[in-house]
N, CA, C and O atoms as a printed pandas DataFrame, in Angstrom:
     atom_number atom_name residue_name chain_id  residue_number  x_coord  y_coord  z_coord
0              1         N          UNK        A               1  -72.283 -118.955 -198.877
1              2        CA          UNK        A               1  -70.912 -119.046 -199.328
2              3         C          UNK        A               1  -70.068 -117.987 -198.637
3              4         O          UNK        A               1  -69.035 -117.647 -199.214
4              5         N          UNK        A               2  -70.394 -117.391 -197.409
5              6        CA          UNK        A               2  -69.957 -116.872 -196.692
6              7         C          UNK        A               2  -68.371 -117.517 -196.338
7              8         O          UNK        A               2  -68.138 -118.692 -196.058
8              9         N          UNK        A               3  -67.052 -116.042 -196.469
9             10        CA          UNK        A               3  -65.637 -116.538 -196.085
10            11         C          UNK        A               3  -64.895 -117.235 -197.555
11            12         O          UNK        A               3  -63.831 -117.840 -197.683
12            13         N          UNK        A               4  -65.715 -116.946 -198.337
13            14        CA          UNK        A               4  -64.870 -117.408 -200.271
14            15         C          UNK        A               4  -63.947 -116.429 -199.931
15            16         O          UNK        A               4  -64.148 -115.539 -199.104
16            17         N          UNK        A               5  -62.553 -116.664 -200.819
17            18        CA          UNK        A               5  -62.129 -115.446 -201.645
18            19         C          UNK        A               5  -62.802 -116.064 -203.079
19            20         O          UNK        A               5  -63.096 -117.111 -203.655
20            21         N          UNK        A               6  -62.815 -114.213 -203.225
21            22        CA          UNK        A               6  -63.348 -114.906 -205.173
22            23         C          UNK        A               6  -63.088 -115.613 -205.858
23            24         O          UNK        A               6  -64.029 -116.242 -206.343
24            25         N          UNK        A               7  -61.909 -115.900 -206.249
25            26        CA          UNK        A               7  -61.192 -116.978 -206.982
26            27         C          UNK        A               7  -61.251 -118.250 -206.075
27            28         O          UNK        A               7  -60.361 -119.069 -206.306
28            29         N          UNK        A               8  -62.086 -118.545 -205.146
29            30        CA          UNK        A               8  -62.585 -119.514 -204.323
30            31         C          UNK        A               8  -63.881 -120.219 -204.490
31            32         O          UNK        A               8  -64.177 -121.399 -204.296
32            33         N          UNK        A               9  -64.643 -119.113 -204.933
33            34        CA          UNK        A               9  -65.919 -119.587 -205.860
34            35         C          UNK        A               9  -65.573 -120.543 -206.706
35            36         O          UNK        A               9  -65.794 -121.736 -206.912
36            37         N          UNK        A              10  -64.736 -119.330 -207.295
37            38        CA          UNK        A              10  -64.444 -120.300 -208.951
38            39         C          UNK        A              10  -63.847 -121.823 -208.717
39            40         O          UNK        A              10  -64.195 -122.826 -209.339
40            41         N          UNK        A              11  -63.017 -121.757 -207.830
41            42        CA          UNK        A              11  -62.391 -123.415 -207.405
42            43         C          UNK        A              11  -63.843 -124.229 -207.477
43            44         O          UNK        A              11  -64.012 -125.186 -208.234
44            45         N          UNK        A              12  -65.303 -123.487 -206.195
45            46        CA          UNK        A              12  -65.948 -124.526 -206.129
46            47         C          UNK        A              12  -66.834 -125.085 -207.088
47            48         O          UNK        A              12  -67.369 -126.193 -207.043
48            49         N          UNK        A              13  -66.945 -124.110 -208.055
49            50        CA          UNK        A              13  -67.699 -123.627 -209.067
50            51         C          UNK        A              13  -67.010 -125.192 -210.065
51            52         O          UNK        A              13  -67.697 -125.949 -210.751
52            53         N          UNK        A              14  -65.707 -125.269 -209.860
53            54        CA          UNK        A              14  -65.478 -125.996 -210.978
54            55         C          UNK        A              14  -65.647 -127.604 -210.474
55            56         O          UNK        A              14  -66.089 -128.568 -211.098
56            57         N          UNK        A              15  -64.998 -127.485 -208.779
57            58        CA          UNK        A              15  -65.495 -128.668 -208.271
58            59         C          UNK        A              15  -67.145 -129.476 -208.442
59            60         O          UNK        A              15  -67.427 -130.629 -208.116
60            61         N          UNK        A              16  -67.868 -128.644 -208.931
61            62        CA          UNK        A              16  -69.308 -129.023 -208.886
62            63         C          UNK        A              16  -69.782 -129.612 -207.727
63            64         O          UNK        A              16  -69.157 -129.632 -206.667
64            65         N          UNK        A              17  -71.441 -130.337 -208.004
65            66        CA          UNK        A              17  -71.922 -130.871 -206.387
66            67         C          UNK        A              17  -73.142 -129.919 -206.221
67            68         O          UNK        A              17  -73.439 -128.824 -206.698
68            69         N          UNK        A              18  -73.679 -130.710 -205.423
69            70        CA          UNK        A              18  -74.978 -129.995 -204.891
70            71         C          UNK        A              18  -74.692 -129.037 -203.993
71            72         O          UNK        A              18  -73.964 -129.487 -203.109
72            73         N          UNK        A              19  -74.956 -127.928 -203.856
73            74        CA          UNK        A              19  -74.101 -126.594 -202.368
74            75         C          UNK        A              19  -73.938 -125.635 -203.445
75            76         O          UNK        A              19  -74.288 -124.461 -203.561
76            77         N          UNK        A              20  -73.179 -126.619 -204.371
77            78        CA          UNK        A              20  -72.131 -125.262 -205.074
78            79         C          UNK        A              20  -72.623 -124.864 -205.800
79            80         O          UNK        A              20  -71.873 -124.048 -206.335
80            81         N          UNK        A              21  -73.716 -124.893 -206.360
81            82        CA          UNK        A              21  -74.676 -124.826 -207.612
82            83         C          UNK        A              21  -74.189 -123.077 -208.327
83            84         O          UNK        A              21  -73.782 -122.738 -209.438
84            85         N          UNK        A              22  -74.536 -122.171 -206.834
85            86        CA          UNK        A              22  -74.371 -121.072 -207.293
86            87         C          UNK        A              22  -73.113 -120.582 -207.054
87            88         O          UNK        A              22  -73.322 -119.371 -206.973
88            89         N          UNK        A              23  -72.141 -120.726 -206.917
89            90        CA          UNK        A              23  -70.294 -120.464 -206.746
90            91         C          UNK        A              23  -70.395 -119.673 -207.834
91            92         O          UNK        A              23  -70.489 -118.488 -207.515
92            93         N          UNK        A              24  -70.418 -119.958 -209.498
93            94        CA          UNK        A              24  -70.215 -119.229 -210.786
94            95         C          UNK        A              24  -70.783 -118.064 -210.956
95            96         O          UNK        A              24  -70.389 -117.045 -211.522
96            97         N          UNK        A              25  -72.109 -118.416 -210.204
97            98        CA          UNK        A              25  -72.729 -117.181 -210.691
98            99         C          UNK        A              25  -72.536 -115.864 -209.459
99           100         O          UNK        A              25  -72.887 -114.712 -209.714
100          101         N          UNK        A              26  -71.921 -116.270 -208.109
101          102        CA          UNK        A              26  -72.010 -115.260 -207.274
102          103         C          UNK        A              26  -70.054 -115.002 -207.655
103          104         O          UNK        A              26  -69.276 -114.530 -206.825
104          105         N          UNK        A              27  -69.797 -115.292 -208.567
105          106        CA          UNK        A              27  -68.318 -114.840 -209.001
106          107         C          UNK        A              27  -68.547 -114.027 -210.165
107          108         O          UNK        A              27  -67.678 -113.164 -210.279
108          109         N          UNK        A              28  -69.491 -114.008 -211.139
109          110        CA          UNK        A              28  -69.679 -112.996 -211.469
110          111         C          UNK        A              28  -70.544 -111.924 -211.033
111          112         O          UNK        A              28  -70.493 -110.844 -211.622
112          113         N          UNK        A              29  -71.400 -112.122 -209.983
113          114        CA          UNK        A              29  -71.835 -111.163 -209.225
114          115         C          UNK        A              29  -70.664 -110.142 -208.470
115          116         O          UNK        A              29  -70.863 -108.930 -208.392
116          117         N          UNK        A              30  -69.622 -110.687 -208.014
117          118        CA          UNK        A              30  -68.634 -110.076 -207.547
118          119         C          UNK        A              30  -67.843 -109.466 -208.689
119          120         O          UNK        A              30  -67.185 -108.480 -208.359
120          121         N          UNK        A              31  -67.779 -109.762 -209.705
121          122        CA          UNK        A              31  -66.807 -109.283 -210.823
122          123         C          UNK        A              31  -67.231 -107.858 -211.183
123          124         O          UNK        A              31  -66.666 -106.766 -211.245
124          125         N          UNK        A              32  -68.359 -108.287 -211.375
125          126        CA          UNK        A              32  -69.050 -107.456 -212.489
126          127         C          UNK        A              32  -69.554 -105.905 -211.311
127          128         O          UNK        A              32  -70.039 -104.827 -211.655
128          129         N          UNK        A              33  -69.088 -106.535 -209.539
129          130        CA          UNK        A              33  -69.511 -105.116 -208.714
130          131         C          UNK        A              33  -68.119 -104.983 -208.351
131          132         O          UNK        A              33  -67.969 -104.200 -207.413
132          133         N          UNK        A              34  -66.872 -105.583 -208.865
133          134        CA          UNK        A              34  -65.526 -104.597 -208.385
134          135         C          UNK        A              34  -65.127 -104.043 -209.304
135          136         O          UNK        A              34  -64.402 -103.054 -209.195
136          137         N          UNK        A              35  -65.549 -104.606 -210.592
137          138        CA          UNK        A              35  -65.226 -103.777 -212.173
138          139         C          UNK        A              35  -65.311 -102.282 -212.237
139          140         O          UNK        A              35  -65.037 -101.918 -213.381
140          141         N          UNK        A              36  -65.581 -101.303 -211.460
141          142        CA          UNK        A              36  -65.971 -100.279 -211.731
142          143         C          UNK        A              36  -65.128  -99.416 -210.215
143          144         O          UNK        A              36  -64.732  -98.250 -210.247
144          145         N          UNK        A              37  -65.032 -100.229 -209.154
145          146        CA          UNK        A              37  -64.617  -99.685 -207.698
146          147         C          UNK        A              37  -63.455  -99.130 -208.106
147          148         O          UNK        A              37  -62.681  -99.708 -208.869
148          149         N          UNK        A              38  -63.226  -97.778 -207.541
149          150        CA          UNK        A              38  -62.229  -97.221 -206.963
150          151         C          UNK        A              38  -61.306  -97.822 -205.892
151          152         O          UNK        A              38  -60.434  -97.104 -205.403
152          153         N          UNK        A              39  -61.431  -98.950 -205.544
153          154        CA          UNK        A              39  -60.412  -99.226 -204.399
154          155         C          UNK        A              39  -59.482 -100.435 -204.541
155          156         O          UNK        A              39  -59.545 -101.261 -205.451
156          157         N          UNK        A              40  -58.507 -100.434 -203.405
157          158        CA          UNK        A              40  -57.002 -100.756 -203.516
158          159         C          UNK        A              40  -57.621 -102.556 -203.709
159          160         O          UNK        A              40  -58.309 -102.969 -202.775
160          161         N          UNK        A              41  -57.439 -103.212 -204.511
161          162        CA          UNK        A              41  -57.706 -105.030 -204.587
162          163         C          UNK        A              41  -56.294 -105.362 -204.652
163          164         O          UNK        A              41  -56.191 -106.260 -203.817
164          165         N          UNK        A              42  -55.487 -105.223 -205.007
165          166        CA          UNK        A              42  -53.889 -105.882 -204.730
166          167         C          UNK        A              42  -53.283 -105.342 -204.002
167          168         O          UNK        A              42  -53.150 -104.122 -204.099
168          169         N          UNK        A              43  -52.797 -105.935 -203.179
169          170        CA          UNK        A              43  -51.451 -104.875 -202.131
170          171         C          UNK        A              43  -50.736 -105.968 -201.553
171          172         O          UNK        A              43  -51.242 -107.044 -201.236
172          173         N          UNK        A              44  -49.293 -105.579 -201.404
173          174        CA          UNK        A              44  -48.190 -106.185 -200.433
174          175         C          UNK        A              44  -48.992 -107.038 -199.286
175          176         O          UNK        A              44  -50.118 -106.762 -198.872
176          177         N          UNK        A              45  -48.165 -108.143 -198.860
177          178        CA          UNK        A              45  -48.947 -108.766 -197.620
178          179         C          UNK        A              45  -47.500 -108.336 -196.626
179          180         O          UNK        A              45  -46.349 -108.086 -196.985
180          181         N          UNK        A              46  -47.989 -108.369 -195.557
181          182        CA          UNK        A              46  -46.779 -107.577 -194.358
182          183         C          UNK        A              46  -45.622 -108.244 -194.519
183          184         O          UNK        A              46  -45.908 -109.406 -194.806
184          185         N          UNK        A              47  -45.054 -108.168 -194.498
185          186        CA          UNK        A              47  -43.264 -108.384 -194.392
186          187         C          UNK        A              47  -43.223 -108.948 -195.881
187          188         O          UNK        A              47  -42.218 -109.646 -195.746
188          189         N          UNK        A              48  -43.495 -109.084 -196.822
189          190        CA          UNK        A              48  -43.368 -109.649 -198.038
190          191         C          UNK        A              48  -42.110 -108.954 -198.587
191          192         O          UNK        A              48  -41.083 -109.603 -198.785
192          193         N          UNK        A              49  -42.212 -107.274 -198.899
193          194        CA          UNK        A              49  -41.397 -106.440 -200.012
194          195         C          UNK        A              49  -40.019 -107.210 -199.226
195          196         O          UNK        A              49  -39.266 -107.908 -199.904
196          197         N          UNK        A              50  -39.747 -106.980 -197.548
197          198        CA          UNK        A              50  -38.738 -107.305 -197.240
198          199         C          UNK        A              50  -38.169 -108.883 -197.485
199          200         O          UNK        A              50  -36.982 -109.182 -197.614
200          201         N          UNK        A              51  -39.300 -109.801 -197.516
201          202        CA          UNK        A              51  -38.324 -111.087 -198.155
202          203         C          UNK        A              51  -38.038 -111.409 -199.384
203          204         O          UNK        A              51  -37.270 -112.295 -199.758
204          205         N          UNK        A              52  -38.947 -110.353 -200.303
205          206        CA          UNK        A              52  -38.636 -110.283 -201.644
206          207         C          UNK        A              52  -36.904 -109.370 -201.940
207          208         O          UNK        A              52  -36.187 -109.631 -202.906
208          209         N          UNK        A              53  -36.629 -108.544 -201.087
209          210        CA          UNK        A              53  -35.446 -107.938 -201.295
210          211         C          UNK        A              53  -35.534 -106.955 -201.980
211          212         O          UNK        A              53  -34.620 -106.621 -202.735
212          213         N          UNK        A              54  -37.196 -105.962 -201.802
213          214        CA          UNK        A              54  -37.774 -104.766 -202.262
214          215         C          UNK        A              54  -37.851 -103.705 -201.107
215          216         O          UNK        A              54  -38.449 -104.013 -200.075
216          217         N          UNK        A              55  -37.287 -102.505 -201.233
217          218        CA          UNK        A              55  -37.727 -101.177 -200.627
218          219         C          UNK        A              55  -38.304 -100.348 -200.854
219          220         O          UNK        A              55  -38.348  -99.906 -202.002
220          221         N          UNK        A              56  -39.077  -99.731 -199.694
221          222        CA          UNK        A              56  -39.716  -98.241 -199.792
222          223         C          UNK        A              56  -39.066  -97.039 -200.064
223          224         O          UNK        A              56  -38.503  -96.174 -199.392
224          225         N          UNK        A              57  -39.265  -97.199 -201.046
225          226        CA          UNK        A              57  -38.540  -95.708 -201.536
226          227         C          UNK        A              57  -39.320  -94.723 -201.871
227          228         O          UNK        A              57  -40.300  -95.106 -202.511
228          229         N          UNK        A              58  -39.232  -92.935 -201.578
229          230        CA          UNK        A              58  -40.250  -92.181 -201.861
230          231         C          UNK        A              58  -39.982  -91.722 -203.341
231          232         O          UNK        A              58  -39.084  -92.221 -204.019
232          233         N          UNK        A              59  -40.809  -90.754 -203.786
233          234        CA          UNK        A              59  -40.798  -90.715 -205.296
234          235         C          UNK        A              59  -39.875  -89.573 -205.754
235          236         O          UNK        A              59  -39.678  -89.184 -206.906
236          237         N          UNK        A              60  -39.370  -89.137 -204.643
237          238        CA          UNK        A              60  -37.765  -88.335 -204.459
238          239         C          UNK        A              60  -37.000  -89.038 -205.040
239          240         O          UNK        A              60  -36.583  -89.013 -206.198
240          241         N          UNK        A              61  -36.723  -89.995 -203.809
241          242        CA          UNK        A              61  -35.611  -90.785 -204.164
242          243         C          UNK        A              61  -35.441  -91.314 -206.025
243          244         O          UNK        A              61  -34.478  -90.988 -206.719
244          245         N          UNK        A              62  -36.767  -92.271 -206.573
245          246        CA          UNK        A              62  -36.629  -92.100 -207.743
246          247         C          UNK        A              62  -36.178  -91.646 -208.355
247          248         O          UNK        A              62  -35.182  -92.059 -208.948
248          249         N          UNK        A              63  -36.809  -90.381 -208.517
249          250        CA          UNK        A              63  -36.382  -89.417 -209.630
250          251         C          UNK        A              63  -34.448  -89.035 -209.659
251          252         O          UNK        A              63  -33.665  -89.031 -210.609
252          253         N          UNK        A              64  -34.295  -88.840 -208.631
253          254        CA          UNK        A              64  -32.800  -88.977 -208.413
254          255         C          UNK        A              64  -32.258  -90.292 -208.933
255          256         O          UNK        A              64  -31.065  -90.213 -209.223
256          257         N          UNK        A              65  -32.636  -91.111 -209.070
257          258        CA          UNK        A              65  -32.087  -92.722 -209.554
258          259         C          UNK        A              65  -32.297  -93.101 -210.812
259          260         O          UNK        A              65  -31.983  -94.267 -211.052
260          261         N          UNK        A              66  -32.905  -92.219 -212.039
261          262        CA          UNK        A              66  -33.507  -92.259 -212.720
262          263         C          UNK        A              66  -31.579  -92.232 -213.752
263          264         O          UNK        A              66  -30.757  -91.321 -213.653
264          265         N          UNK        A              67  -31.461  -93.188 -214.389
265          266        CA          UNK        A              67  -30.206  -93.368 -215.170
266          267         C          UNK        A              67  -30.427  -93.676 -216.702
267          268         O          UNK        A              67  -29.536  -93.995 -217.489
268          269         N          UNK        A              68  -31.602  -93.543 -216.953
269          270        CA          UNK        A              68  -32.035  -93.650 -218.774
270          271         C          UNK        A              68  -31.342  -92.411 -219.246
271          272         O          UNK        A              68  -31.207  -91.377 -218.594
272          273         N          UNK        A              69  -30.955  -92.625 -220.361
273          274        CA          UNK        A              69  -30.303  -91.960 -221.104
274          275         C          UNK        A              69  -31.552  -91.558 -222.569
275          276         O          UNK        A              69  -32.303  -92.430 -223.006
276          277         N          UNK        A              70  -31.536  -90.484 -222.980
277          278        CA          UNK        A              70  -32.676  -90.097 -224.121
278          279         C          UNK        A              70  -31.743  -89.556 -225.085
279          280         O          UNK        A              70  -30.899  -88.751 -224.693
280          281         N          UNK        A              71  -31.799  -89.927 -226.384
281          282        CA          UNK        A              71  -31.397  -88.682 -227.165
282          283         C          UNK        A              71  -32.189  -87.783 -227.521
283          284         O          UNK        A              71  -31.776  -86.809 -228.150
């Protein structure tokens, strides 16, 4: 099953069929070994923030932009 994304298993997993037998179970093999990782699984895809009409802003800038009011 070499070249899944995970949630690709699960597609074949639900498609059933002879091949796919093990799709379910090597999706929780994957679950159950990123559950615990330290590393980045979601991120921006390249030019995205810009067609979304999102900027990089540093955490300077923020704090300067910050307009909540507290009593």
């Amino acid at each position: 099953m070499k070249g899944f994304h995970p949630f690709g298993l699960l597609a074949e997993h639900a498609e059933g069929g002879e091949g796919r037998k093990d799709a379910g179970a090597r999706f929780i093999e994957y679950a159950t070994t990123m559950r615990d990782k330290k590393c980045r699984q979601i991120f921006w895809s390249h030019g995205l923030k810009k067609r979304v009409g999102l900027e990089e802003k540093k955490d300077e800038e923020l704090a300067e932009e910050q307009t909540d009011k507290a009593d």
